[in-house]
Phi, psi and omega in degrees: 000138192249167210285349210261299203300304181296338174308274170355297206292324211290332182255352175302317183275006147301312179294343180270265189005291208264354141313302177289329187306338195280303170302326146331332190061031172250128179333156182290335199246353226268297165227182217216131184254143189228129203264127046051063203277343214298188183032342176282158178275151148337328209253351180274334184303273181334313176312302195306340197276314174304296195298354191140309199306120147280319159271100163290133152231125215256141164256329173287093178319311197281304180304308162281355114331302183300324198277336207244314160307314207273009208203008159308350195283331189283040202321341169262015177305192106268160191225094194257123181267129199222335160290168172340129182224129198246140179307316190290357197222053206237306184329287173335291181319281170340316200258359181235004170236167187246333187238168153219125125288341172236057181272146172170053196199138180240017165279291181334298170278051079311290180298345178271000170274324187279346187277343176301139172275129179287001170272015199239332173090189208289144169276118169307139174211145164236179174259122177277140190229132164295036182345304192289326164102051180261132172310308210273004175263166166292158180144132136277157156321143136312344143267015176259340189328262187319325177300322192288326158281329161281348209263299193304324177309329199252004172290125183277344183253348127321123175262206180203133156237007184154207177239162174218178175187148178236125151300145174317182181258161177213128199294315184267172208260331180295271170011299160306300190304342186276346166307288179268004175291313201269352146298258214347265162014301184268348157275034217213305197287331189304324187282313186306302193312279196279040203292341186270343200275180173250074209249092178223053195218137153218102192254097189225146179114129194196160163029274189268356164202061160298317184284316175301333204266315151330318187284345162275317169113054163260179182233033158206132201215123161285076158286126174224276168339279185308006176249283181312321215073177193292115171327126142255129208284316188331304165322063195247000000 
């Protein structure tokens, strides 16, 4: 992809964001788009970076660490680690990222609490919730949620800001919407449950059903393709 192309996707997926949110009847500022880095080299990050984008998201420990070396320079990027977080790699994460989205565990948030360095302040986290009841996701139960929040809620090096979810796919927008209806729904209980927390995040929503995961409410929306082009898998 050449910097003219990515220019080009980087503001198509801004004009949809801020479409749907306008059809939503929501502010314009109501979310926030988070690019979706995994498999791109650095250098496509730095263009997008050049361009406005602050905010990343990595699934690869290993990968984004080389890429965060090579991009230290940038001192206001952010770093959202969004994939699978395996017990053995939580350190890394602790000392190189600002955000996790896929915590859903608390041997898992225990290390990533004890491993934060307290001169970096608190690691932002949301909690990944299964919506769909997919064997084969990532995820707490919905009814494992709350302990699981109060358990992270009582970490001093964690904040807890919300939830997160990749639903099974769906062909239609109803279809879709039922899915991140039952998040919302469960940071809604959460908020009653927790009233003190800063529980304002929902990060939901990618490619094919950004307008449903707006129209549910979300404020972080995962774009990687429709911004970057087509993932190389190879590339780990």
């Amino acid at each position: 992809m050449t910097d003219s192309m990515l220019c080009e996707s980087l503001a198509s997926a801004r004009r949809r964001l801020t479409e749907a949110l306008v059809s939503a009847g929501r502010p314009t500022d109501a979310a926030r788009l988070l690019a979706v880095s995994k498999t791109k080299p650095a250098g496509m990050i730095r263009e997008a970076w050049s361009l406005g984008q602050r905010e990343f998201g990595e699934n690869y420990v290993q990968e984004a660490l080389e890429k965060q070396a090579e991009l230290a320079d940038l001192g206001d990027i952010v770093w959202h680690f969004i994939g699978p977080l395996q017990a053995n790699k939580t350190r890394a994460v602790a000392e190189h990222f600002d955000w996790v989205h896929s915590l859903d565990r608390e041997k898992v948030a225990r290390r990533l609490n004890d491993q934060r360095p307290e001169e970096l302040g608190p690691l932002q986290v949301c909690l990944q919730v299964n919506v769909s009841g997919e064997a084969s996701k990532s995820g707490v139960a919905p009814g494992e949620l709350e302990a699981l929040a109060e358990a992270v809620l009582s970490m001093p090096r964690l904040r807890l800001r919300g939830l997160m979810a990749i639903p099974a796919p769906a062909r239609d927008i109803a279809s879709q919407r039922e899915p991140l209806a039952r998040l919302r729904q469960a940071l809604e209980a959460l908020r009653r449950r927790f009233p003190e927390a800063p529980l304002d995040t929902l990060s939901m929503g990618m490619s094919d059903d950004l307008e449903a995961a707006v129209l549910e409410g979300a404020t972080l929306v995962r774009l990687g393709t429709a911004i970057f082009g087509t993932r190389d898998t190879s590339r780990r």
